[in-house]
C-alpha positions as CSV (number, residue, x, y, z in Angstrom):
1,X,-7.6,6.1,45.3
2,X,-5.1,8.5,43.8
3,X,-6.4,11.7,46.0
4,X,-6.4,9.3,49.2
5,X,-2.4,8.4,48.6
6,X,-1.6,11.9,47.6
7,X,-3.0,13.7,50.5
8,X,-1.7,10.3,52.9
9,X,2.2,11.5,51.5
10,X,1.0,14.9,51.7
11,X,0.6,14.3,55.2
12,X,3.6,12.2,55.9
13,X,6.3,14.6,54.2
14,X,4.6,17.5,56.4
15,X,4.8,15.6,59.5
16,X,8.6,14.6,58.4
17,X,9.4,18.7,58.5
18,X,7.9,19.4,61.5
19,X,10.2,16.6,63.4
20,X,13.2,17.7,61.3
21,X,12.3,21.5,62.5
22,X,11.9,19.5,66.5
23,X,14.9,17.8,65.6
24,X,17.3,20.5,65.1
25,X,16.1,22.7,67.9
26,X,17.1,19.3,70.1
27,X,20.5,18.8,68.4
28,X,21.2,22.5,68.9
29,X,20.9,22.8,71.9
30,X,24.2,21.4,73.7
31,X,22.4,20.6,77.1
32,X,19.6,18.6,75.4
33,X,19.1,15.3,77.5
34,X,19.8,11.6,75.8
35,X,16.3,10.9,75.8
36,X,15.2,13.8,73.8
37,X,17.9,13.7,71.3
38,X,17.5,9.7,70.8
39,X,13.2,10.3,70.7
40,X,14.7,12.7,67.9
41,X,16.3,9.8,66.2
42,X,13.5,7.5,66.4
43,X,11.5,10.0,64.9
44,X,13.5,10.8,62.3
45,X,13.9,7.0,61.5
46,X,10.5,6.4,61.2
47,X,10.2,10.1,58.7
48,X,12.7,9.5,56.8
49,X,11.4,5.5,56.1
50,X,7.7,7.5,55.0
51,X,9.8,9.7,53.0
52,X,11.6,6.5,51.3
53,X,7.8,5.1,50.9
54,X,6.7,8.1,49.1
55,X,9.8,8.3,47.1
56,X,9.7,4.5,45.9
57,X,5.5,4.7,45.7
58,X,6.2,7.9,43.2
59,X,8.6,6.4,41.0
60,X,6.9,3.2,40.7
61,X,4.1,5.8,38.8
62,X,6.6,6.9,36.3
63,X,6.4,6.2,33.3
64,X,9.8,4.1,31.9
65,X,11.8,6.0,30.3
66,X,12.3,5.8,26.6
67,X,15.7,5.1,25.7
68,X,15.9,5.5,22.2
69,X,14.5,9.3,22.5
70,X,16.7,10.3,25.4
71,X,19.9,12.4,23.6
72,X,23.3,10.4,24.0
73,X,25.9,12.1,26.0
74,X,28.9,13.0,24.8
75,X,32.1,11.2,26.9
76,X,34.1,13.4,28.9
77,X,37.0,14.5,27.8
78,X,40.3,12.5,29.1
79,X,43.2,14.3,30.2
């Protein structure tokens, strides 16, 4: 089930930089018609939500941190 999700966000994140790749060709281009550049947004709505997924679906498989091993930081100085 692992594999299956991996290569499903595999997938998703290469899909999300071939619209972003789209994308900027559209928004450089100072003629491009409304309809292209708002397709662009939709697009880049729907990649960036996968991208979201696969960032919340991977830190959900973290492990929690352990607090009492993680070195204290030292306060910034104040001026």
């Amino acid at each position: 089930m692992s594999r299956l999700a991996d290569t499903a966000e595999a997938q998703q994140l290469t899909a999300g930089a071939d619209v972003l790749t789209r994308a900027r060709q559209v928004l450089d281009d100072p003629v491009s018609p409304n309809v292209e550049v708002r397709y662009a947004a939709i697009r880049l709505t729907e990649c960036l939500a996968d991208a979201l997924r696969v960032a919340e679906s991977r830190g959900m498989r973290l492990p929690e941190p352990d607090t009492a091993a993680a070195p204290e930081r030292d306060s910034p100085p104040r001026s």
